[in-house]
Backbone as CSV, one residue per row, in Angstrom:
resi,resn,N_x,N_y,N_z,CA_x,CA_y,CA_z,C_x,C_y,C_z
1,UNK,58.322,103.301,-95.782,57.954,103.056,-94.395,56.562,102.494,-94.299
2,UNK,55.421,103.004,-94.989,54.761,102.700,-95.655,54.228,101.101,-95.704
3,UNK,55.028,100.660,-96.523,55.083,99.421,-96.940,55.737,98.378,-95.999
4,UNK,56.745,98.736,-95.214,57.290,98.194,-94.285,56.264,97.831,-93.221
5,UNK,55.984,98.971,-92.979,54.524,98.962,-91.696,53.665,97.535,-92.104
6,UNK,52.900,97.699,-93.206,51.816,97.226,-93.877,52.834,95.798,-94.164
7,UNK,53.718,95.261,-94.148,54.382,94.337,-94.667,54.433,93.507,-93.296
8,UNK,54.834,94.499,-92.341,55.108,93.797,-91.127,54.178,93.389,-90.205
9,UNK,53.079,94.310,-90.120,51.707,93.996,-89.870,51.249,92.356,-90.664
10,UNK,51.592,92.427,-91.755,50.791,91.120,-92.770,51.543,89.803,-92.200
11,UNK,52.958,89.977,-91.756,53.289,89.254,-91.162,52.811,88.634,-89.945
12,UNK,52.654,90.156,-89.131,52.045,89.862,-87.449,51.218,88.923,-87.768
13,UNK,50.197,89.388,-88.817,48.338,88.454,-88.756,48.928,87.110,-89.254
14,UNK,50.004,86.949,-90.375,50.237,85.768,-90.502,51.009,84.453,-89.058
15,UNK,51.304,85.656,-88.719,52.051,84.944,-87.233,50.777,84.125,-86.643
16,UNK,49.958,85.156,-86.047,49.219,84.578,-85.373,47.976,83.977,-85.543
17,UNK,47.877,84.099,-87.071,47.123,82.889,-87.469,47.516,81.249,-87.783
18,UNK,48.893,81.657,-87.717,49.194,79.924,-88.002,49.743,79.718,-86.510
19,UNK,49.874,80.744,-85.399,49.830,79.906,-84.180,48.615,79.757,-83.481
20,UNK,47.242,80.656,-83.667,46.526,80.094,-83.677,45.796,78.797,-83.880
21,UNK,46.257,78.600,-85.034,45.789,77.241,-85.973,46.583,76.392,-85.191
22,UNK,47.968,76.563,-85.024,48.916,75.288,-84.135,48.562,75.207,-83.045
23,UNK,47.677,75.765,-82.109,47.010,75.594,-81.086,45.697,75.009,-81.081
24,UNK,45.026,75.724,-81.916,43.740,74.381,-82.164,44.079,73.194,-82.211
25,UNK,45.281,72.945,-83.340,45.381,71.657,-83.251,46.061,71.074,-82.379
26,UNK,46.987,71.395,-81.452,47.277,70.747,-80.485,46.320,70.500,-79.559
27,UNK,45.415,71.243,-78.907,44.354,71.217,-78.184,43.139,70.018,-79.090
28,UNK,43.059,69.867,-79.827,42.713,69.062,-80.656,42.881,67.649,-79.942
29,UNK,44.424,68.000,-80.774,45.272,66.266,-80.308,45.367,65.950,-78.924
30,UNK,45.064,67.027,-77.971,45.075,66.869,-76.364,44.010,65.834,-76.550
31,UNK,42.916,66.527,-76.785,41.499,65.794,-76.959,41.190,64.836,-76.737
32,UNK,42.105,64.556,-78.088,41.750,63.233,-78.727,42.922,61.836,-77.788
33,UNK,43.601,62.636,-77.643,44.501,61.750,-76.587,43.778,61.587,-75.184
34,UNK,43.102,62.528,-74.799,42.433,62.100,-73.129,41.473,61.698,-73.285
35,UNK,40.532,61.592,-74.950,39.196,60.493,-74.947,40.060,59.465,-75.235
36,UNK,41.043,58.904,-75.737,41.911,57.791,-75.947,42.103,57.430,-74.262
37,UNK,42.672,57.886,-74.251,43.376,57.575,-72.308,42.338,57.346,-71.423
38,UNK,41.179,57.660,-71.691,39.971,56.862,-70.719,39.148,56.359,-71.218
39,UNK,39.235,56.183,-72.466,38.464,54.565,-73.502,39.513,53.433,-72.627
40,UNK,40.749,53.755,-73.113,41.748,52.721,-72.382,41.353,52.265,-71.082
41,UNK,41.662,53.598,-70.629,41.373,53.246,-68.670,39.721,52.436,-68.338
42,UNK,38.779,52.868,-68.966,37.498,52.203,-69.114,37.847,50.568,-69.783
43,UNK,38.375,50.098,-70.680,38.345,49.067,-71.090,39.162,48.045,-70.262
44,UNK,40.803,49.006,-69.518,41.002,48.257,-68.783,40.293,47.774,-67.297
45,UNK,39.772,48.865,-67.053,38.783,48.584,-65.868,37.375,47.745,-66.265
46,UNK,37.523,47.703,-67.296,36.320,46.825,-67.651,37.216,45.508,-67.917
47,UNK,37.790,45.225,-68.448,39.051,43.569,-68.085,39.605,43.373,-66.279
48,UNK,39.746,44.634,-66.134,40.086,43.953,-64.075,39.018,43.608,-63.550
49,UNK,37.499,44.491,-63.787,36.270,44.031,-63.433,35.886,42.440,-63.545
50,UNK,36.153,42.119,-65.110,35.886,40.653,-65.660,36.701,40.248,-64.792
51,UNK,37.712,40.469,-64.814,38.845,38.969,-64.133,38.266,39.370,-62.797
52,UNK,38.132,40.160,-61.584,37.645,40.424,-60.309,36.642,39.342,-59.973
53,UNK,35.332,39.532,-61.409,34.419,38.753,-61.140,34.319,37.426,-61.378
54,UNK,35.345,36.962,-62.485,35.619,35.760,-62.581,36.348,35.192,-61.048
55,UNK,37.256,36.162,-60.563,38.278,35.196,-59.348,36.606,35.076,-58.510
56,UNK,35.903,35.814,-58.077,35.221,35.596,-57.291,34.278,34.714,-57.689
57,UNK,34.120,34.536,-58.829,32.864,33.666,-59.491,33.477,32.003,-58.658
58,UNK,34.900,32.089,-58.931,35.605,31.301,-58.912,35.446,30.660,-57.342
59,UNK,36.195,31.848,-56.012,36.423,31.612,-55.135,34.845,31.050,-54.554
60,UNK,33.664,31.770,-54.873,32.586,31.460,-54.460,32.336,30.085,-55.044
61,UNK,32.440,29.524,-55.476,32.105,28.109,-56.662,33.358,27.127,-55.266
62,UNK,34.004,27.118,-55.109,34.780,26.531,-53.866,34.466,26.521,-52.461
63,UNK,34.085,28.095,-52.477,33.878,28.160,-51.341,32.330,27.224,-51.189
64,UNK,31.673,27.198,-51.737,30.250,26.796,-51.674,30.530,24.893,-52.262
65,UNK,31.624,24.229,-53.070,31.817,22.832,-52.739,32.385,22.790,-51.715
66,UNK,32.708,23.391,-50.764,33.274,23.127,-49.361,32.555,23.126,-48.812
67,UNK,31.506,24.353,-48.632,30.202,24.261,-47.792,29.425,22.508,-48.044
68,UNK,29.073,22.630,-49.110,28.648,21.768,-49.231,29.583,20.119,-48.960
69,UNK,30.629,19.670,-48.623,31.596,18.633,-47.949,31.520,18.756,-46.846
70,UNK,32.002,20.171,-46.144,32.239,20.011,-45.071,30.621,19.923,-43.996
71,UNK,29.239,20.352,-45.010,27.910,20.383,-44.451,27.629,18.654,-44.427
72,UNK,28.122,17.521,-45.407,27.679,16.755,-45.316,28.621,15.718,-43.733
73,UNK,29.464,16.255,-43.527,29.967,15.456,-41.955,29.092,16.333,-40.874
74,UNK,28.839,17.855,-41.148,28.256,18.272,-40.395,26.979,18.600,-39.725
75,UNK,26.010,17.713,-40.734,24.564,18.260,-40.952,23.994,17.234,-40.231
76,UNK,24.515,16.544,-39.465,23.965,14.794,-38.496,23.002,14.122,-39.708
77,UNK,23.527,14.118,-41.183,22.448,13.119,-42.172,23.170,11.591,-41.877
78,UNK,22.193,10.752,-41.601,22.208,9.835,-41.419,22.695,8.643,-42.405
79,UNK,23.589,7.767,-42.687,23.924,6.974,-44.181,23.632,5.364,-43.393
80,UNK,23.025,4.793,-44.562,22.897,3.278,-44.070,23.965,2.658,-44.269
81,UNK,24.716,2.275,-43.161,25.542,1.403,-42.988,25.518,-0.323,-43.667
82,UNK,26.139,-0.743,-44.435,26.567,-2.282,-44.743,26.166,-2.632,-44.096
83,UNK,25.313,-3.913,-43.839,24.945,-4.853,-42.711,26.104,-5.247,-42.088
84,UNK,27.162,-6.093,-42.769,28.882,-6.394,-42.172,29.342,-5.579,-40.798
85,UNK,29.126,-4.374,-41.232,29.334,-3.309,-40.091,28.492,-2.445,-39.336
86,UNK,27.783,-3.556,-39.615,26.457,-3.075,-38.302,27.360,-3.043,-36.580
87,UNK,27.898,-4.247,-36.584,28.322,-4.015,-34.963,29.350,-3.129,-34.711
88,UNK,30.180,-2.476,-35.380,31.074,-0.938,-34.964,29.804,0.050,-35.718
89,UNK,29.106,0.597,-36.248,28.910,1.565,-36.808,26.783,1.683,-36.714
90,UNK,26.175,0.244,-36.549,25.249,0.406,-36.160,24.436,0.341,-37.600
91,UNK,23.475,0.373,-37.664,22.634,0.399,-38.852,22.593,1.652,-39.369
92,UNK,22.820,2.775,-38.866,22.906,4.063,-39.871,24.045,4.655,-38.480
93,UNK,25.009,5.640,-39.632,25.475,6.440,-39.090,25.690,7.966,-39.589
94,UNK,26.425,8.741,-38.900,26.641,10.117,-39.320,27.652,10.295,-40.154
95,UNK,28.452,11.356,-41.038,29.042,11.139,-41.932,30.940,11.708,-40.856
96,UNK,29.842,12.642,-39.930,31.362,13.077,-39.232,32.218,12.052,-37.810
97,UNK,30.187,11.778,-37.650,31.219,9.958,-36.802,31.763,9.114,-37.378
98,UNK,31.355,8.969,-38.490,32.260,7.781,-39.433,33.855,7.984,-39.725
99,UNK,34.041,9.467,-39.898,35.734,9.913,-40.191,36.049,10.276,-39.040
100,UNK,35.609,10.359,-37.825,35.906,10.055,-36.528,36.870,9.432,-35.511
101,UNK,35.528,8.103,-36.215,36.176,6.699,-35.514,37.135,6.050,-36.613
102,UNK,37.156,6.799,-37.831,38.840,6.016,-38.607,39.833,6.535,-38.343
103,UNK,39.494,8.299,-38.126,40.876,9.202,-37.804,40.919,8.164,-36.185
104,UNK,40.568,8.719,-35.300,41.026,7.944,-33.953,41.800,6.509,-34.135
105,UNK,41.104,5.657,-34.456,41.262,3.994,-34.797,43.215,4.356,-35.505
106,UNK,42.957,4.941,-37.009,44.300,4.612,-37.503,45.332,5.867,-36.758
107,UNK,44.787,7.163,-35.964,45.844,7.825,-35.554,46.578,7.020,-34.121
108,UNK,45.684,6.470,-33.478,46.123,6.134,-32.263,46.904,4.467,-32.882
109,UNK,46.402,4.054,-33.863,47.304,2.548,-34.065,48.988,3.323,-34.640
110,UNK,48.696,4.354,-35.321,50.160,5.049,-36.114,50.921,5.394,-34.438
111,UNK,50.516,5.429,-33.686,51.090,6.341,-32.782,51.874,5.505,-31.657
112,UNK,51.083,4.247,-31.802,51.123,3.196,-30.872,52.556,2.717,-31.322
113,UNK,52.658,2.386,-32.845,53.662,1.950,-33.533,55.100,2.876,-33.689
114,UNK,54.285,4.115,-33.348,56.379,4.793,-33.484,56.625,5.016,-32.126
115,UNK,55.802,4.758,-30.684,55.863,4.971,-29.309,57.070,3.172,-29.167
116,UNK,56.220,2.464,-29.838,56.163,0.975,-29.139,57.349,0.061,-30.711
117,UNK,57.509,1.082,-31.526,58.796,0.648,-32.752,60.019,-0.363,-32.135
118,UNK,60.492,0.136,-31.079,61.349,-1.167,-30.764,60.894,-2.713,-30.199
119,UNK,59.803,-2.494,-29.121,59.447,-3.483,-28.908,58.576,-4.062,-30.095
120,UNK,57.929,-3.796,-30.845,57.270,-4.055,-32.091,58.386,-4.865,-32.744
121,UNK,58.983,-4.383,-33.141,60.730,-5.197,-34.127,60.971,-6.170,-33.415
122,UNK,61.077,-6.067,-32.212,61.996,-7.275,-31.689,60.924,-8.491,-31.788
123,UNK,59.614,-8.529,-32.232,58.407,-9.836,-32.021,59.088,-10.297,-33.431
124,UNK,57.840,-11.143,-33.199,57.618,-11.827,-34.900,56.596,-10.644,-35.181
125,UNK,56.135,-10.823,-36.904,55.256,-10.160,-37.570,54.437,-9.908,-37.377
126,UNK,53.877,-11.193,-37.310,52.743,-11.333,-36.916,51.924,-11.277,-35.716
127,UNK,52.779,-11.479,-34.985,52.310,-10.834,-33.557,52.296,-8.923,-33.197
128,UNK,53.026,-8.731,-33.503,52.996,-6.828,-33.866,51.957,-6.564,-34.578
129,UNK,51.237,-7.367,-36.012,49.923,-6.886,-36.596,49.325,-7.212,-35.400
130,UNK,49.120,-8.109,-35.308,47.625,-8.163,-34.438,47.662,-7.453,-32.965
131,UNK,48.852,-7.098,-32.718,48.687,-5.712,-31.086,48.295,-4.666,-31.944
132,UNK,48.940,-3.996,-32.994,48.365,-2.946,-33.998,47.169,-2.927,-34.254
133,UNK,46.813,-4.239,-34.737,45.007,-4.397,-34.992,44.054,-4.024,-34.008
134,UNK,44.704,-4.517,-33.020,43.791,-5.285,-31.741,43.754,-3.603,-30.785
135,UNK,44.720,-2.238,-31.122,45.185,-1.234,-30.301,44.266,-0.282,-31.041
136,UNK,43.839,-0.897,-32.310,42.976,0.202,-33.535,41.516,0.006,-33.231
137,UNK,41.696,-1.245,-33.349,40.044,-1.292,-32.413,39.681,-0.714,-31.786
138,UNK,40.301,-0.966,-30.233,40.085,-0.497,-28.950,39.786,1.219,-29.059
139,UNK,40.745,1.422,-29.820,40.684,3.538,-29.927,39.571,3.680,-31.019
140,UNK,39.186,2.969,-32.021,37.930,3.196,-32.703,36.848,2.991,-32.174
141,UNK,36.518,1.969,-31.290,35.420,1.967,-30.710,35.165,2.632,-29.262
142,UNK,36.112,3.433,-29.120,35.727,4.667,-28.073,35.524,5.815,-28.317
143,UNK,35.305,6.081,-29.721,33.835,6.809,-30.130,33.109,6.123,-30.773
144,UNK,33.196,5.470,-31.430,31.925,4.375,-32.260,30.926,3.715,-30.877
145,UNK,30.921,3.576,-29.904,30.139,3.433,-28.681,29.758,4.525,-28.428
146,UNK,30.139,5.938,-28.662,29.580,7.323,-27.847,28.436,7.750,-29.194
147,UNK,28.394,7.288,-30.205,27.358,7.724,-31.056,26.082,7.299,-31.253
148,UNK,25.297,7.749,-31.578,23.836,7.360,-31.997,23.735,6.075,-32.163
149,UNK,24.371,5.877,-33.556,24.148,4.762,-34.293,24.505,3.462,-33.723
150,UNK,26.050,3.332,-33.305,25.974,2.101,-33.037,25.307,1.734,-31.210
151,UNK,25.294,3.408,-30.055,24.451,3.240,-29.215,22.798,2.419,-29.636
152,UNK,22.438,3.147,-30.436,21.017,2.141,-30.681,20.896,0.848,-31.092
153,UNK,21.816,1.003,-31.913,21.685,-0.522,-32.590,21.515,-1.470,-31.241
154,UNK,22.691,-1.111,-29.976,22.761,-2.048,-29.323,21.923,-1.570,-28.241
155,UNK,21.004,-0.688,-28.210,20.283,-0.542,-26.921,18.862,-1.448,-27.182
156,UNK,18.885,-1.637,-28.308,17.464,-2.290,-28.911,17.816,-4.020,-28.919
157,UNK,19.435,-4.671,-28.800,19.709,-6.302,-28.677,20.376,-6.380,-27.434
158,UNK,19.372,-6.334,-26.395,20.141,-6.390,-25.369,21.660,-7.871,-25.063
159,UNK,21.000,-8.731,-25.755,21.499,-9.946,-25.642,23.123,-9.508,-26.681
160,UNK,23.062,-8.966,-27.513,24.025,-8.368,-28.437,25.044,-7.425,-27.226
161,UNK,24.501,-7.114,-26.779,25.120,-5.946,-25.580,25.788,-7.190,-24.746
162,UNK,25.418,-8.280,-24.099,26.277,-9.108,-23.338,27.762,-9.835,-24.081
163,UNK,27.284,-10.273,-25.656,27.806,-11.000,-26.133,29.195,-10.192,-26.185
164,UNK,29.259,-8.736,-26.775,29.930,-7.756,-26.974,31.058,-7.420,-25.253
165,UNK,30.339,-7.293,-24.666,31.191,-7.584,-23.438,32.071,-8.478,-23.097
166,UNK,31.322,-9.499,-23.008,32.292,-11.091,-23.018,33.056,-11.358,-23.456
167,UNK,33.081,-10.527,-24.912,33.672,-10.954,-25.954,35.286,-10.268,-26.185
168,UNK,34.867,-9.186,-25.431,36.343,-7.925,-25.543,37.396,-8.603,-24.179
169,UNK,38.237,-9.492,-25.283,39.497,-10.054,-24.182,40.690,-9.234,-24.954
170,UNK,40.318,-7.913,-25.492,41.563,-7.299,-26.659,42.937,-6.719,-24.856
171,UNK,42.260,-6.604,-24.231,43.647,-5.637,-23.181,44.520,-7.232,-22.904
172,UNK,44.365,-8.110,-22.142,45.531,-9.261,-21.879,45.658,-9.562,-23.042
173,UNK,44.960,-9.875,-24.410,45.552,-10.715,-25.912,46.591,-9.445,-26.045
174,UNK,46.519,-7.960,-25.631,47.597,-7.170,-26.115,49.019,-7.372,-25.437
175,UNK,48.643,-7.080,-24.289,49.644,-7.309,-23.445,50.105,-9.086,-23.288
176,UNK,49.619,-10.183,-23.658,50.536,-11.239,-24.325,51.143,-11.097,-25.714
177,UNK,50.594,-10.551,-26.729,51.329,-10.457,-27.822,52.875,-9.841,-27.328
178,UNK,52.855,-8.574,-26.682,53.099,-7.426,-26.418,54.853,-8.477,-25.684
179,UNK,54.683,-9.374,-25.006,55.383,-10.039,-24.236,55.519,-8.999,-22.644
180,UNK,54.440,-8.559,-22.570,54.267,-7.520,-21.249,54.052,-8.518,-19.916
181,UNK,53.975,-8.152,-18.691,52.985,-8.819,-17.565,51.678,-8.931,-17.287
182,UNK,51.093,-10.501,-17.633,49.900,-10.431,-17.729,48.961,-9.853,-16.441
183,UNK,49.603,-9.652,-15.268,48.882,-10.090,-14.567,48.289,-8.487,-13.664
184,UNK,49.071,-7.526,-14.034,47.945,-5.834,-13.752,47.320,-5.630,-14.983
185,UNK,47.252,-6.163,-16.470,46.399,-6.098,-17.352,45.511,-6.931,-17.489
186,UNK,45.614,-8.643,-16.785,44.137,-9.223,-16.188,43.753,-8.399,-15.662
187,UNK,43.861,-7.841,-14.638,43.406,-7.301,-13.407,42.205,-5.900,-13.600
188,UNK,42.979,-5.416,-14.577,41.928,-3.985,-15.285,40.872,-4.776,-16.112
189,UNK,41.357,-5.687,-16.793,40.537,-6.484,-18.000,39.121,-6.886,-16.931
190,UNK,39.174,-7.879,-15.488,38.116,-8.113,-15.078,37.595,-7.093,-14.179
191,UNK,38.078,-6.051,-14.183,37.364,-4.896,-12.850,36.102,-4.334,-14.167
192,UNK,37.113,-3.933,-15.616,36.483,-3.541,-16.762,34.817,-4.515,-17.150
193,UNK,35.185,-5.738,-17.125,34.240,-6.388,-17.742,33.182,-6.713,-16.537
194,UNK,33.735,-6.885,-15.487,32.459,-6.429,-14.074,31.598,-5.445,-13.878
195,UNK,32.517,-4.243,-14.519,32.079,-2.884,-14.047,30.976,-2.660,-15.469
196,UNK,31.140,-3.107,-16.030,30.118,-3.026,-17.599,30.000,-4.115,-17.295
197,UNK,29.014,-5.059,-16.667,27.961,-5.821,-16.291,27.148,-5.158,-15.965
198,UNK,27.297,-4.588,-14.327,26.607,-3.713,-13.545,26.318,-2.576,-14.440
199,UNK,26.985,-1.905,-15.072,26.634,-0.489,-15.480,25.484,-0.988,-16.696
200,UNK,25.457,-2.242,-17.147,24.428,-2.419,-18.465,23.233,-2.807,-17.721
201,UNK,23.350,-3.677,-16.708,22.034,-3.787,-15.742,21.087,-2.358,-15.221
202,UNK,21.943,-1.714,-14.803,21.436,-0.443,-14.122,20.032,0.013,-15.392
203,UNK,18.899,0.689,-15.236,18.146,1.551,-15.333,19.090,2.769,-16.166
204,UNK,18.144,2.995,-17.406,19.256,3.963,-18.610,19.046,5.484,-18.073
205,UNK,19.522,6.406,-18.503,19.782,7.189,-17.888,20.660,7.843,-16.514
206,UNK,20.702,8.646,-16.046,21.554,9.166,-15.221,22.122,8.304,-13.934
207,UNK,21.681,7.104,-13.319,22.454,6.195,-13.143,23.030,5.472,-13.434
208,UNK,23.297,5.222,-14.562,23.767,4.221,-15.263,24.862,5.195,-15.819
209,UNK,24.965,6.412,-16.354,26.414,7.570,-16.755,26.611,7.904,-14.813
210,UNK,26.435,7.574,-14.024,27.347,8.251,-12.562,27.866,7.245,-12.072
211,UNK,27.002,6.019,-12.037,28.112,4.864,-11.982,28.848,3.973,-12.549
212,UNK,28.899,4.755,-14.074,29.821,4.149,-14.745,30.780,5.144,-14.875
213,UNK,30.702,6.835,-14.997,31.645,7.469,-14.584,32.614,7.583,-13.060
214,UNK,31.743,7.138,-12.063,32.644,6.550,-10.862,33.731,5.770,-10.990
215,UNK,33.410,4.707,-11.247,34.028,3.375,-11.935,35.252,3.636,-12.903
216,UNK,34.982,4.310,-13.619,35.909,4.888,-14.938,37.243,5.784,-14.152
217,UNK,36.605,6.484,-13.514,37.493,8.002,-12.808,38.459,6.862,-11.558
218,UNK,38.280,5.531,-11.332,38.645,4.877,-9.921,39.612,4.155,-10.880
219,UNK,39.367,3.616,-11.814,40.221,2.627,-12.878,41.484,3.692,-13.457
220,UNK,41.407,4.687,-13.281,42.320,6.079,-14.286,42.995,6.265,-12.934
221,UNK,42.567,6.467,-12.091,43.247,6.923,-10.726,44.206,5.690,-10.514
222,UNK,44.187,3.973,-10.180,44.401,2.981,-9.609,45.815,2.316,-10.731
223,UNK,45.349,2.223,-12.204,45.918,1.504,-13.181,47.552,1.995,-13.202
224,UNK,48.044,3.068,-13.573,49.176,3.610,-13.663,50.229,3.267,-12.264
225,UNK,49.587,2.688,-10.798,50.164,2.543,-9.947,50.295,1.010,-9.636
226,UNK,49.805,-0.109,-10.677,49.805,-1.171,-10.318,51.123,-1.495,-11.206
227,UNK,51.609,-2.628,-9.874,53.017,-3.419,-10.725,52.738,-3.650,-11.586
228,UNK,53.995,-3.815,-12.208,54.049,-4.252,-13.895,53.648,-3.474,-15.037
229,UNK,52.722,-2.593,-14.745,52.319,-1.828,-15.647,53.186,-0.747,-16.496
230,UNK,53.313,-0.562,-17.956,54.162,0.240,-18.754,53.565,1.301,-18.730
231,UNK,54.550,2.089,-19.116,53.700,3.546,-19.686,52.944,3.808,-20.815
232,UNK,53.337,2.703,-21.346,52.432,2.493,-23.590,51.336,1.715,-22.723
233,UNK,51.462,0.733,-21.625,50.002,-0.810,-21.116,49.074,0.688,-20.624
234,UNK,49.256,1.665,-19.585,48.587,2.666,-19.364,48.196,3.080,-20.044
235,UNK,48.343,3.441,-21.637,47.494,4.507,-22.467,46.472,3.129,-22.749
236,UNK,47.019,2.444,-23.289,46.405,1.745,-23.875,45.177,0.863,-23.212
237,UNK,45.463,0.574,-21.472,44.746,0.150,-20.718,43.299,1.381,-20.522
238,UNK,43.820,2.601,-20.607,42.923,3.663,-20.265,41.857,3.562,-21.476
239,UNK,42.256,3.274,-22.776,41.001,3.412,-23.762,40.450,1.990,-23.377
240,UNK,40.958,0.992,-23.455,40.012,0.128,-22.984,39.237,-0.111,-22.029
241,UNK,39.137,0.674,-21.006,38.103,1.094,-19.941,37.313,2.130,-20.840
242,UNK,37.703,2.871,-21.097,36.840,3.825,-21.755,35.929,3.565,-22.786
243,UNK,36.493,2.423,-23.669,35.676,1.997,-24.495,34.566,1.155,-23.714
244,UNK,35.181,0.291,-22.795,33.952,-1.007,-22.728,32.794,-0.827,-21.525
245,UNK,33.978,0.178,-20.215,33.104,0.541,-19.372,32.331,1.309,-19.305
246,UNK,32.548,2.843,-19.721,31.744,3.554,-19.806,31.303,3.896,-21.825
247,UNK,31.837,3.775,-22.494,31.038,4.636,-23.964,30.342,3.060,-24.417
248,UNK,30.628,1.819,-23.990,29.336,1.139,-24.277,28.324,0.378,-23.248
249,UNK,28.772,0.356,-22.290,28.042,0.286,-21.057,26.774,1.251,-21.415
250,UNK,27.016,2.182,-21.325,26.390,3.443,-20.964,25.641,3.868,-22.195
251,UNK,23.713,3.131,-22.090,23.140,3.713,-23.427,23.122,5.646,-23.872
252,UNK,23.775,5.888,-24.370,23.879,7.302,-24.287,22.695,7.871,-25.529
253,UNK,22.160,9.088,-24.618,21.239,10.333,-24.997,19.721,9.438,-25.468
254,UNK,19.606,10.111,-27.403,18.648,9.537,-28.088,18.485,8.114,-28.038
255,UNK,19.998,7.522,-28.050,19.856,6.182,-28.500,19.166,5.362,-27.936
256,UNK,18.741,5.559,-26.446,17.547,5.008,-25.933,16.360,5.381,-25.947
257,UNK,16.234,6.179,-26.739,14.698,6.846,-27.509,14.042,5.417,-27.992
258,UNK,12.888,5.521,-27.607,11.999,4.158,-29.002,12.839,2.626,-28.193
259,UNK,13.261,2.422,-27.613,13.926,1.283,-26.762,13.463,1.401,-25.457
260,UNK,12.199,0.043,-25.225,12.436,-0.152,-23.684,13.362,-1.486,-23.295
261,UNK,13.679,-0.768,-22.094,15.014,-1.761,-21.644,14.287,-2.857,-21.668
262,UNK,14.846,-4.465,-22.157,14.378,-5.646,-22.284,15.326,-6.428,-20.855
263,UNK,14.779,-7.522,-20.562,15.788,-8.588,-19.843,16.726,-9.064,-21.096
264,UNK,18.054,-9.337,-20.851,18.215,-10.346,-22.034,17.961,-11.839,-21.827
């Protein structure tokens, strides 16, 4: 019994020394597995960090060539214009009037052409370019007259300012290409080129924008109700008042800065 006791006892201590020991070492291997599992988690958070800071390195590097594109239409820096295109654009212009007056010019000629597609087809070719041409103008230079640049150019040649008047016979050459009725698109053509006489004579400043906005607001009211007139001769009659009577008539803001009015 003796020995049994003492046998079974030697066992107990052996028991629980080798589950002892199998517990160290599992607790061990816990260990060593949860400094493993957040070396990992650290390294991967140190790779999402990199890539985080790369996308942003990234998005900022775009975002800032955009700033910088979209600052150069927006910052009023001035670019010297080609001599060639001194008379639409003036001796210097801005970078956001310049994509301006091309968006206007080619949206309103695209627009003209899928409004006006049948009567367009039925001409010759060549007569459809040049209403297209002659319709791109007219809508480009009704902001290319409201800007700085080409305002000064022409507030400083007065004689340039008449020639430019005289010279705009684009509303009847449209409406003959057009095979329209010449004779309510004469009719706007000389109220237009009268009314920008007077309005270039006038004293710059605020008489010269009230009675050329009079004038403008009487031509928009009158045009749409005269015989003969289309619904495409109306749009198209309306920018050409707009262009000739009032946005170049009318020396607008700075541009008569450093310009005294001359006789021509």
């Amino acid at each position: 019994m003796i020995v049994t006791s003492t046998g079974f006892q030697l066992c107990t201590g052996v028991t629980k020394r080798a589950w002892l020991s199998c517990a160290k070492g599992s607790s061990a291997l816990s260990s060593r597995d949860a400094r493993r599992s957040i070396a990992s988690k650290s390294d991967d958070g140190t790779q999402a960090s990199t890539s985080s800071s790369s996308r942003l390195g990234l998005t900022d590097h775009l975002a800032h060539e955009t700033y910088r594109t979209v600052g150069f239409y927006l910052d009023g820096t001035m670019l010297t214009i080609p001599k060639a295109l001194h008379d639409v654009f003036g001796e210097e212009q801005d970078g956001l009037s310049i994509a301006l007056i091309a968006a206007l010019g080619l949206g309103i000629a695209g627009f003209f052409v899928f409004v006006a597609a049948g009567e367009l087809a039925a001409l010759a070719w060549y007569r459809s370019a040049a209403a297209v041409v002659l319709v791109a103008d007219i809508a480009a230079g009704c902001v290319a007259n409201f800007t700085r640049g080409t305002s000064s150019f022409y507030a400083a040649r007065p004689r340039n300012r008449l020639v430019f008047i005289a010279i705009h016979i684009h509303l009847p050459a449209v409406a003959f290409l057009m095979g329209w009725s010449i004779e309510p698109f004469a009719l706007i053509w000389a109220y237009t080129i009268a009314g920008a006489l007077l309005v270039n004579a006038l004293p710059w400043g605020n008489v010269q924008r009230t009675v050329a906005g009079a004038a403008l607001a009487a031509a928009l009211c009158v045009m749409p109700m005269l015989e003969g007139m289309t619904p495409i001769g109306v749009g198209v009659s309306a920018l050409f008042v707009v262009k000739v009577l009032y946005s170049f008539a009318v020396v607008h803001g700075e541009a008569g800065q450093g310009h005294e009015k001359e006789p021509a």
